[in-house]
PDB file with SEQRES, HELIX, SHEET and CRYST1 records, atoms N, CA, C and O in Angstrom:
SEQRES   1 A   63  UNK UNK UNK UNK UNK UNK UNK UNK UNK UNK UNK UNK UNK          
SEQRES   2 A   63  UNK UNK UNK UNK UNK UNK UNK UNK UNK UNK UNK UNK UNK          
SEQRES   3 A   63  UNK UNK UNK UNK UNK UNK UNK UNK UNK UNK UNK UNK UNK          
SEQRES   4 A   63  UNK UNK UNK UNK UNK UNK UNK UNK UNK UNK UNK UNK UNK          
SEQRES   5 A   63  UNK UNK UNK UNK UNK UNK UNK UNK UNK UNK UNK                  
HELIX    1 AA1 UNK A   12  UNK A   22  1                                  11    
HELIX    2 AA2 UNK A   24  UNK A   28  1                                   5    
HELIX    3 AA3 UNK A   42  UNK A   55  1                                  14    
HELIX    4 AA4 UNK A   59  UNK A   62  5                                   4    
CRYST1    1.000    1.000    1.000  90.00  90.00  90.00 P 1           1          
ATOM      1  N   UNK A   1      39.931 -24.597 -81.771  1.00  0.00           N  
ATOM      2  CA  UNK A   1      40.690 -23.804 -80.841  1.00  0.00           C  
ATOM      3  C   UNK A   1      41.426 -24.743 -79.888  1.00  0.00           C  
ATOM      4  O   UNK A   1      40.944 -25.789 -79.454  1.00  0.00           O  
ATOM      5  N   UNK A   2      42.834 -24.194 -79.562  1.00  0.00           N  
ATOM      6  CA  UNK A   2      43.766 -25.555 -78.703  1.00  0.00           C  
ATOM      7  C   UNK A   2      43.999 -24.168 -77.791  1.00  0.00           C  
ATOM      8  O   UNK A   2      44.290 -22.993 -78.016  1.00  0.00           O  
ATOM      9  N   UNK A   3      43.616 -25.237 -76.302  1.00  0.00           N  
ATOM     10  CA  UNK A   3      44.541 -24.274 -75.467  1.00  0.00           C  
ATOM     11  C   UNK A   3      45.184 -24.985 -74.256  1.00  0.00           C  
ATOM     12  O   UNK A   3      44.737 -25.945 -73.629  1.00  0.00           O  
ATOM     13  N   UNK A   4      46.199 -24.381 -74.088  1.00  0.00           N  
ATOM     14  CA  UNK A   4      47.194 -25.102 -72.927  1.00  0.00           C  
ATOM     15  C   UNK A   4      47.341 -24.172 -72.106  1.00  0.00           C  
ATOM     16  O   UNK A   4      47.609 -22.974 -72.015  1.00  0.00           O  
ATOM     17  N   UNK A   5      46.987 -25.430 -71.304  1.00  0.00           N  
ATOM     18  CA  UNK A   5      47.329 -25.172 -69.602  1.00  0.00           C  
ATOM     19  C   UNK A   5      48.902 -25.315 -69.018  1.00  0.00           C  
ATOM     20  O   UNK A   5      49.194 -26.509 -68.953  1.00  0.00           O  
ATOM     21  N   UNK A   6      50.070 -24.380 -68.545  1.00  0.00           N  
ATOM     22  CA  UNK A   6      51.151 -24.709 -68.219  1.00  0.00           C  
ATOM     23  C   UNK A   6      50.954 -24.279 -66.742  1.00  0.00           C  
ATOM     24  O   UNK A   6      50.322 -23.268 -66.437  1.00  0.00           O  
ATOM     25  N   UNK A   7      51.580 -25.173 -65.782  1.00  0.00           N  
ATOM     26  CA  UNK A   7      51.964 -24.951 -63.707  1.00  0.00           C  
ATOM     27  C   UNK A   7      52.449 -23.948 -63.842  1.00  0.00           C  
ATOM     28  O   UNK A   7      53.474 -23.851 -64.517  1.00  0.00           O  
ATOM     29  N   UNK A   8      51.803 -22.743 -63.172  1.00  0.00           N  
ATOM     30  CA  UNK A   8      52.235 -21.805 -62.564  1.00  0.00           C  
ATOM     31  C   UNK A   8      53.882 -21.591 -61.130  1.00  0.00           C  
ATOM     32  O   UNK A   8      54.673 -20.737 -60.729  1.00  0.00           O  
ATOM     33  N   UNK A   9      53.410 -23.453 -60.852  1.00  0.00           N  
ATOM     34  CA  UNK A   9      54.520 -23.548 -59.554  1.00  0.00           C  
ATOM     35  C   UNK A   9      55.581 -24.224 -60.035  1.00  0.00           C  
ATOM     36  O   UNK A   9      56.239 -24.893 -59.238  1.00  0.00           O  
ATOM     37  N   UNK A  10      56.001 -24.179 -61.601  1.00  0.00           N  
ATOM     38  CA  UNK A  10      57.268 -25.169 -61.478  1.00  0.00           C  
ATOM     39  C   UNK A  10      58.523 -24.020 -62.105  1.00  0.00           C  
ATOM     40  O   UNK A  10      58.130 -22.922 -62.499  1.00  0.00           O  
ATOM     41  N   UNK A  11      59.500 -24.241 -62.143  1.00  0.00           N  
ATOM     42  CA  UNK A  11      60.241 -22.798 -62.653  1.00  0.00           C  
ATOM     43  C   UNK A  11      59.602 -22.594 -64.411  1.00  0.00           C  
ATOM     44  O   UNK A  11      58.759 -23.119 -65.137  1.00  0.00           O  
ATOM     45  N   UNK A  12      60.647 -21.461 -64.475  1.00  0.00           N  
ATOM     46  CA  UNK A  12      60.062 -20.733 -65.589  1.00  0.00           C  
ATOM     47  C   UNK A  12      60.778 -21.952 -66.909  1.00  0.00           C  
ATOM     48  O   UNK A  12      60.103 -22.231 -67.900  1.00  0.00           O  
ATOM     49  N   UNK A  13      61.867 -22.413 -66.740  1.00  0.00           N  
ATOM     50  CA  UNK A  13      62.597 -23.573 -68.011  1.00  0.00           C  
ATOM     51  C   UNK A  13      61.881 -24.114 -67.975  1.00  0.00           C  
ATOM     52  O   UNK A  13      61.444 -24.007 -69.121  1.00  0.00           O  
ATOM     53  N   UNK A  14      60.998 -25.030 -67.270  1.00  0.00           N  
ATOM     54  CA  UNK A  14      59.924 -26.205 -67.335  1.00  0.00           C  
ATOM     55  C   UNK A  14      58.623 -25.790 -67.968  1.00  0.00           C  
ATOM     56  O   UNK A  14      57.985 -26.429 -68.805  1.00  0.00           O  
ATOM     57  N   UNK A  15      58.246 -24.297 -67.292  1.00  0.00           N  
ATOM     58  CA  UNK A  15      57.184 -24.577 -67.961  1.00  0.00           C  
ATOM     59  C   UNK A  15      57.167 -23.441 -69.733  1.00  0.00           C  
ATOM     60  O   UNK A  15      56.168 -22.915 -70.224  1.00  0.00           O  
ATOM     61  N   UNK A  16      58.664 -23.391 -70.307  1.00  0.00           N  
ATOM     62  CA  UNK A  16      58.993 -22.827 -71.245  1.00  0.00           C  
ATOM     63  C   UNK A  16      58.904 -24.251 -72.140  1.00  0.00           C  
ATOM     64  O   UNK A  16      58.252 -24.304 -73.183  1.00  0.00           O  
ATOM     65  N   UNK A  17      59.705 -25.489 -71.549  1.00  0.00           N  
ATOM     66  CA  UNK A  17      59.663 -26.670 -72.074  1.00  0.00           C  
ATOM     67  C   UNK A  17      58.024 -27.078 -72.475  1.00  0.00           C  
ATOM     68  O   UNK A  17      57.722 -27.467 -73.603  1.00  0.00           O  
ATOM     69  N   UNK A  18      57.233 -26.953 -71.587  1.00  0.00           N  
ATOM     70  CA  UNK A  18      55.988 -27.732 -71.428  1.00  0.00           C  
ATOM     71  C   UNK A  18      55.004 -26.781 -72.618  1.00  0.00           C  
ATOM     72  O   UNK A  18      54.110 -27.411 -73.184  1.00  0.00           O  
ATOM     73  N   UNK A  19      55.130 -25.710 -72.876  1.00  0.00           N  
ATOM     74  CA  UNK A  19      54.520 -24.611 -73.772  1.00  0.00           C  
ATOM     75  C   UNK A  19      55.315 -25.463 -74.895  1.00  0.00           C  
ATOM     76  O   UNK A  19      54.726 -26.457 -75.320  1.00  0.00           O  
ATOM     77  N   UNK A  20      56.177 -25.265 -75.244  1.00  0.00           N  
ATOM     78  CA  UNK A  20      56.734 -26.101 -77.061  1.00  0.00           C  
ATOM     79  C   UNK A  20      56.657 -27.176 -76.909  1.00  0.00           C  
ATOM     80  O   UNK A  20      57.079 -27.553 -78.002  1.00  0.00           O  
ATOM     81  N   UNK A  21      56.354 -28.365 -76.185  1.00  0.00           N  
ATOM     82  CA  UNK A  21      55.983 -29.573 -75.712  1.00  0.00           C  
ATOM     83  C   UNK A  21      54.685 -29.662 -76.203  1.00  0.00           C  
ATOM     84  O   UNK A  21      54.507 -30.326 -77.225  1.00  0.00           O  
ATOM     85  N   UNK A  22      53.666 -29.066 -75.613  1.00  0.00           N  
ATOM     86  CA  UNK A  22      52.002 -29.110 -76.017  1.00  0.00           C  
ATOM     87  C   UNK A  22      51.770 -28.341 -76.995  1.00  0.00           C  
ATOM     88  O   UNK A  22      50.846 -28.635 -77.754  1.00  0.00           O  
ATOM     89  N   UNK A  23      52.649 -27.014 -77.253  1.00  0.00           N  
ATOM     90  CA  UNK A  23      52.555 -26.453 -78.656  1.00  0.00           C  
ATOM     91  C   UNK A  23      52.443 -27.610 -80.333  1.00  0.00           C  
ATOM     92  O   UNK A  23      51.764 -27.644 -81.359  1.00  0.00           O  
ATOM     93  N   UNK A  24      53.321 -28.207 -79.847  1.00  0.00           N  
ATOM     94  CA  UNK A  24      53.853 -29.107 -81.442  1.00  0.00           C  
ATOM     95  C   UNK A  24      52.385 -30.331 -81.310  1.00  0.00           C  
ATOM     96  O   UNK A  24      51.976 -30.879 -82.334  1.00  0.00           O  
ATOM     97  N   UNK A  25      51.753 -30.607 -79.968  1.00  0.00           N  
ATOM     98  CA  UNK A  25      50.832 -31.517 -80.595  1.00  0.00           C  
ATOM     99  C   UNK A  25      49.768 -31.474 -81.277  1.00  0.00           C  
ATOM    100  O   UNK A  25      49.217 -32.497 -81.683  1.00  0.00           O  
ATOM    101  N   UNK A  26      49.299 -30.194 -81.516  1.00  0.00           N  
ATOM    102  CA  UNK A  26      47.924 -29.878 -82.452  1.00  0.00           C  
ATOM    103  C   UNK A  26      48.943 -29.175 -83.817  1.00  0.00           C  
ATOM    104  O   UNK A  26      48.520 -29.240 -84.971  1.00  0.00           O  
ATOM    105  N   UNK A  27      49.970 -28.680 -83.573  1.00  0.00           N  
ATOM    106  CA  UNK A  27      50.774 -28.668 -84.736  1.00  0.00           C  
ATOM    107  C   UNK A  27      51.249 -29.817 -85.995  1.00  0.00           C  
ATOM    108  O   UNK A  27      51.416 -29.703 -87.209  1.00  0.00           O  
ATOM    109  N   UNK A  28      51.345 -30.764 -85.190  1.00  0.00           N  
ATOM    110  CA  UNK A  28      51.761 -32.233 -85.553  1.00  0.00           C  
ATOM    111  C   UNK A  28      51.007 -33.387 -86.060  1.00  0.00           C  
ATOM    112  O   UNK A  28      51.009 -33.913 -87.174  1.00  0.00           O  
ATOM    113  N   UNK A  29      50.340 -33.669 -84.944  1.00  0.00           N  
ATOM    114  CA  UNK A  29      48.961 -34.472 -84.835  1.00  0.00           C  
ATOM    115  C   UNK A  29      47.857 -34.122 -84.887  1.00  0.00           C  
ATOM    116  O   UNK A  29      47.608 -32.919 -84.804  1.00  0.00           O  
ATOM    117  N   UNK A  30      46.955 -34.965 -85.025  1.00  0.00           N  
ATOM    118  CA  UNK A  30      45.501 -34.709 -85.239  1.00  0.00           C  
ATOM    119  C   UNK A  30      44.946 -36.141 -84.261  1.00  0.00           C  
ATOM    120  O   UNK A  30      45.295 -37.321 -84.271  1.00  0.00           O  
ATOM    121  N   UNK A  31      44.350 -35.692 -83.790  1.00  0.00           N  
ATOM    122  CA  UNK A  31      43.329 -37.077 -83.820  1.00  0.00           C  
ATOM    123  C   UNK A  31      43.588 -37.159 -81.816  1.00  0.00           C  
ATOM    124  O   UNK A  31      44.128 -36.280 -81.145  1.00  0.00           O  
ATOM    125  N   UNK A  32      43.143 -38.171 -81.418  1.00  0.00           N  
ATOM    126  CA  UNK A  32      42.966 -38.576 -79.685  1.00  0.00           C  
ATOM    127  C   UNK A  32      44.082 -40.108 -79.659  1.00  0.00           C  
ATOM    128  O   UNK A  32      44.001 -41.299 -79.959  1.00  0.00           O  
ATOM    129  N   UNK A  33      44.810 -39.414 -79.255  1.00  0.00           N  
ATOM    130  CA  UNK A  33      46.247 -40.313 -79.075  1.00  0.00           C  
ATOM    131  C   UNK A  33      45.625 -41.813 -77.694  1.00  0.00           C  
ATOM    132  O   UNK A  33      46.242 -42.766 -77.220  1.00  0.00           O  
ATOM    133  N   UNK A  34      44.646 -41.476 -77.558  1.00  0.00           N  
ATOM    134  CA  UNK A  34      43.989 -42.838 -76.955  1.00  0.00           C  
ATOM    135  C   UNK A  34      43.883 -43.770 -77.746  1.00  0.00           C  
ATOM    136  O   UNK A  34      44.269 -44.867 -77.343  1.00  0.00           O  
ATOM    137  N   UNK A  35      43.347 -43.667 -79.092  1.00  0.00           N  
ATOM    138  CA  UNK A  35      43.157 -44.917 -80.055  1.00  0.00           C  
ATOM    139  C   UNK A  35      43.690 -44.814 -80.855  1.00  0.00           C  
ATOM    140  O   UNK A  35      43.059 -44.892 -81.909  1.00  0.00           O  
ATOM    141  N   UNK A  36      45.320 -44.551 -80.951  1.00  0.00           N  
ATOM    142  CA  UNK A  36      46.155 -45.606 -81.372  1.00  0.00           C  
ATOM    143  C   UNK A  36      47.094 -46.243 -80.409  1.00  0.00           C  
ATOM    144  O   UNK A  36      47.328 -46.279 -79.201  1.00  0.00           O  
ATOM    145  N   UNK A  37      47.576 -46.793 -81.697  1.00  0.00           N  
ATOM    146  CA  UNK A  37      48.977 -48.228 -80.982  1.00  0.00           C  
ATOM    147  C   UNK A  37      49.849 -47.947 -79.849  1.00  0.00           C  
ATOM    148  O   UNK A  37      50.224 -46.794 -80.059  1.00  0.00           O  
ATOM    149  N   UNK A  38      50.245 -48.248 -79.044  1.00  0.00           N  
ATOM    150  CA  UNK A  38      51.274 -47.857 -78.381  1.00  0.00           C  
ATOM    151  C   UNK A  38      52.768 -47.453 -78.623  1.00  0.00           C  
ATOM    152  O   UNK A  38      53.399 -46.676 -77.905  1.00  0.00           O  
ATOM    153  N   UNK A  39      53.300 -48.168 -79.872  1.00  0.00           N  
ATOM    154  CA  UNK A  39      54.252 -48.101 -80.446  1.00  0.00           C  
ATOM    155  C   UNK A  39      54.123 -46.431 -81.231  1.00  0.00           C  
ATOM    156  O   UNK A  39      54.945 -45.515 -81.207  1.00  0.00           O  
ATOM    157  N   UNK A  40      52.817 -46.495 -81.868  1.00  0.00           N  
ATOM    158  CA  UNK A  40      52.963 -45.311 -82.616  1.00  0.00           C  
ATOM    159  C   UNK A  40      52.567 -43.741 -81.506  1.00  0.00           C  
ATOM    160  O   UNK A  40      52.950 -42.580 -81.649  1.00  0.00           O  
ATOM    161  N   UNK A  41      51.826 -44.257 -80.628  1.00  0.00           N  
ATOM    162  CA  UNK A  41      51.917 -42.913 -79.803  1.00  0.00           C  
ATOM    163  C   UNK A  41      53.703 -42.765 -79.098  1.00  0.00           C  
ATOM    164  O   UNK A  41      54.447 -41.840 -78.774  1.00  0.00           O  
ATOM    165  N   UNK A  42      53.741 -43.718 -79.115  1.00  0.00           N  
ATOM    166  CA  UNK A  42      55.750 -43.308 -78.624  1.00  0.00           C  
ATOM    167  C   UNK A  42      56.468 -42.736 -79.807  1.00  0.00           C  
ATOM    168  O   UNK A  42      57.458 -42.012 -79.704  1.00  0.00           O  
ATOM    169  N   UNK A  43      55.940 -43.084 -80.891  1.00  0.00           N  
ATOM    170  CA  UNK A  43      56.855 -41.933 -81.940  1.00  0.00           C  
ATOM    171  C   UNK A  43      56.258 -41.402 -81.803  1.00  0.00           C  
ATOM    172  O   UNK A  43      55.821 -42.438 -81.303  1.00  0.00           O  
ATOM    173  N   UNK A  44      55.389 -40.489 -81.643  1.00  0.00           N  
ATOM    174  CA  UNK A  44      54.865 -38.939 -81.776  1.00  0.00           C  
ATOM    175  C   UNK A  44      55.525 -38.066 -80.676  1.00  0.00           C  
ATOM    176  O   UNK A  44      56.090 -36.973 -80.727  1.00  0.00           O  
ATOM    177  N   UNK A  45      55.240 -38.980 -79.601  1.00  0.00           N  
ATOM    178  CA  UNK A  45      55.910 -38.078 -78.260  1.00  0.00           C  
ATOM    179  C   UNK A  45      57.453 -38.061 -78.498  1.00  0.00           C  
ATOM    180  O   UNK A  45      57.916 -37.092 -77.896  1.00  0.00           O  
ATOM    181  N   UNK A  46      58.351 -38.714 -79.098  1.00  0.00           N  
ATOM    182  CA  UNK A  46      59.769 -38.710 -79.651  1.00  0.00           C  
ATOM    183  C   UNK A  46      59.735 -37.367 -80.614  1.00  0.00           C  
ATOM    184  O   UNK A  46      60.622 -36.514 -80.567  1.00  0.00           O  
ATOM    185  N   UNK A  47      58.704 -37.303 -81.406  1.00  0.00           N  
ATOM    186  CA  UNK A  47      58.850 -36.144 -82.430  1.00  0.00           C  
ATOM    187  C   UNK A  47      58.710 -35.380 -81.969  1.00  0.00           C  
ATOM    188  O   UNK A  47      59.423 -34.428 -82.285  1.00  0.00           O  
ATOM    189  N   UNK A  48      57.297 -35.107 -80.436  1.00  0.00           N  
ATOM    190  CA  UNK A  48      57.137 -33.533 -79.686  1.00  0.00           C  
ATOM    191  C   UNK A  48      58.345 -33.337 -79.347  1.00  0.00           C  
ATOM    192  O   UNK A  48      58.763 -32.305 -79.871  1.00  0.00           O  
ATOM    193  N   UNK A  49      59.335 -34.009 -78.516  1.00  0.00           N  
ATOM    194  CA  UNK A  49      59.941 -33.902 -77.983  1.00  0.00           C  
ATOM    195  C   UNK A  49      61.356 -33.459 -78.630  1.00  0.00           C  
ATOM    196  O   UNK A  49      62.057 -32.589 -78.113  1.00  0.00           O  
ATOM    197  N   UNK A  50      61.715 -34.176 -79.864  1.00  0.00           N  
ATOM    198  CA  UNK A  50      62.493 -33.287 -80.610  1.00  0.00           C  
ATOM    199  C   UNK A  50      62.551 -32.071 -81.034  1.00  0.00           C  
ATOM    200  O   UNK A  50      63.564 -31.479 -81.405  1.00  0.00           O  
ATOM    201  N   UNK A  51      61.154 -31.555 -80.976  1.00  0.00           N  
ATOM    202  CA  UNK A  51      60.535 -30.175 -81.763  1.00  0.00           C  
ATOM    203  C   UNK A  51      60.872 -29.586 -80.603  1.00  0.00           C  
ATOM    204  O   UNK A  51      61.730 -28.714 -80.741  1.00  0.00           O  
ATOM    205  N   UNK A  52      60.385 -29.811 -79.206  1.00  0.00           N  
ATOM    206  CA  UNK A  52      60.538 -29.270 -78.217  1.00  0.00           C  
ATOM    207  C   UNK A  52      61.933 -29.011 -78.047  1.00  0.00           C  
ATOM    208  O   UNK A  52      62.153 -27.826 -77.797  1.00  0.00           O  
ATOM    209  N   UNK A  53      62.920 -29.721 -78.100  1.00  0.00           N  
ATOM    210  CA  UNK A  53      64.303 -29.511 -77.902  1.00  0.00           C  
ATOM    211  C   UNK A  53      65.083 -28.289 -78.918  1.00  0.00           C  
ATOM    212  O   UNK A  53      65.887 -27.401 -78.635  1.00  0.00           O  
ATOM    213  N   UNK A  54      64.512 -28.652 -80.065  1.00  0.00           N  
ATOM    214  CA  UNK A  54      65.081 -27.451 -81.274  1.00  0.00           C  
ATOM    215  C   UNK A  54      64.326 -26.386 -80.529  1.00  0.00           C  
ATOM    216  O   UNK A  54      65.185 -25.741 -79.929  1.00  0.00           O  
ATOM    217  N   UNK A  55      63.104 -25.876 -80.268  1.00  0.00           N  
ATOM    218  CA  UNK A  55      62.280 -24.710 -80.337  1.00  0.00           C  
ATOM    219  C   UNK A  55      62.977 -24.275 -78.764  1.00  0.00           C  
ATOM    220  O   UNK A  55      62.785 -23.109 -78.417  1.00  0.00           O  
ATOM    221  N   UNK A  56      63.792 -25.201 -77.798  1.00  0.00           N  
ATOM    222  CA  UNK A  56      63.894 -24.448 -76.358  1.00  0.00           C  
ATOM    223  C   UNK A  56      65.497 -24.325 -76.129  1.00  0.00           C  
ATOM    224  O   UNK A  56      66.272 -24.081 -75.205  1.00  0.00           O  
ATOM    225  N   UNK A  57      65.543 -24.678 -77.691  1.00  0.00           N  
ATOM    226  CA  UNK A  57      67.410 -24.379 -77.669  1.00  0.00           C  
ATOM    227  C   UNK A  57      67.549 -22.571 -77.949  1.00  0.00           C  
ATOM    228  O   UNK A  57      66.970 -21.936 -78.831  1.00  0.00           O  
ATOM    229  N   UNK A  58      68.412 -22.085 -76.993  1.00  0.00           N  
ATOM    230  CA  UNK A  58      68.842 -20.583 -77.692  1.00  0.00           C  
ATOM    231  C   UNK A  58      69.493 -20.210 -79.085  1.00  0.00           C  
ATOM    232  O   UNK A  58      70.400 -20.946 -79.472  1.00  0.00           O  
ATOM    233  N   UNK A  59      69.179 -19.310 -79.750  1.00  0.00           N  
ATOM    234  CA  UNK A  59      69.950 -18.875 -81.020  1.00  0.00           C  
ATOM    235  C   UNK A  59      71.275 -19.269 -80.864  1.00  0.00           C  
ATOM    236  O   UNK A  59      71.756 -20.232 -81.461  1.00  0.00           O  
ATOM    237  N   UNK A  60      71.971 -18.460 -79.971  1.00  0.00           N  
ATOM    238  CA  UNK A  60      73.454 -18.601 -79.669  1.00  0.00           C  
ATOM    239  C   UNK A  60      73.799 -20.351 -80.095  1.00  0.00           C  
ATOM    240  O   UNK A  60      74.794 -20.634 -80.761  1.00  0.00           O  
ATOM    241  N   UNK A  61      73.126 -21.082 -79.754  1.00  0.00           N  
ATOM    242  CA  UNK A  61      73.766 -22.820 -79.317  1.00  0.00           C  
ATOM    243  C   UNK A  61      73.465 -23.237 -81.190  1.00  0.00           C  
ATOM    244  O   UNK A  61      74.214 -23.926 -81.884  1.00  0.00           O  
ATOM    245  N   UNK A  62      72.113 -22.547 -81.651  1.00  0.00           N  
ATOM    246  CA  UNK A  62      72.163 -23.018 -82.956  1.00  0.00           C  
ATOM    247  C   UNK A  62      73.285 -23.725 -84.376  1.00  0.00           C  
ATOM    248  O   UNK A  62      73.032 -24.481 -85.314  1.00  0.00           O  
ATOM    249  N   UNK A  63      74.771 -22.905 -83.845  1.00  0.00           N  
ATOM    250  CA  UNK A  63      75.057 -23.212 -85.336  1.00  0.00           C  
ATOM    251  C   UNK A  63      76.174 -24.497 -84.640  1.00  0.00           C  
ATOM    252  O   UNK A  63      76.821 -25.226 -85.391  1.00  0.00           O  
TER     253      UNK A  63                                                      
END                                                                             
């Protein structure tokens, strides 16, 4: 079971961002991003972060 915690006090875009942000990492990854490399935890957060960008783009902007 994964569950996320998003700030109640930051606007609603941020914490729309921060929900598909922490969404994609049990989607994506597996494992405790403490023990690995540094190099390779920076691509993963590059990949949340792409996922995050497609998933918080509107339909309209899609084509």
């Amino acid at each position: 079971m994964t569950v996320i915690f998003i700030d109640s006090r930051i606007s609603n875009q941020l914490q729309w961002q921060d929900f598909c942000h922490e969404l994609c990492q049990p989607l994506l990854h597996t494992g405790d991003q403490f023990n690995i490399p540094p190099l390779f935890r920076e691509y993963q957060e590059f990949k949340v972060n792409n996922f995050m960008c497609h998933l918080c783009m509107p339909t309209f902007m899609q084509d």
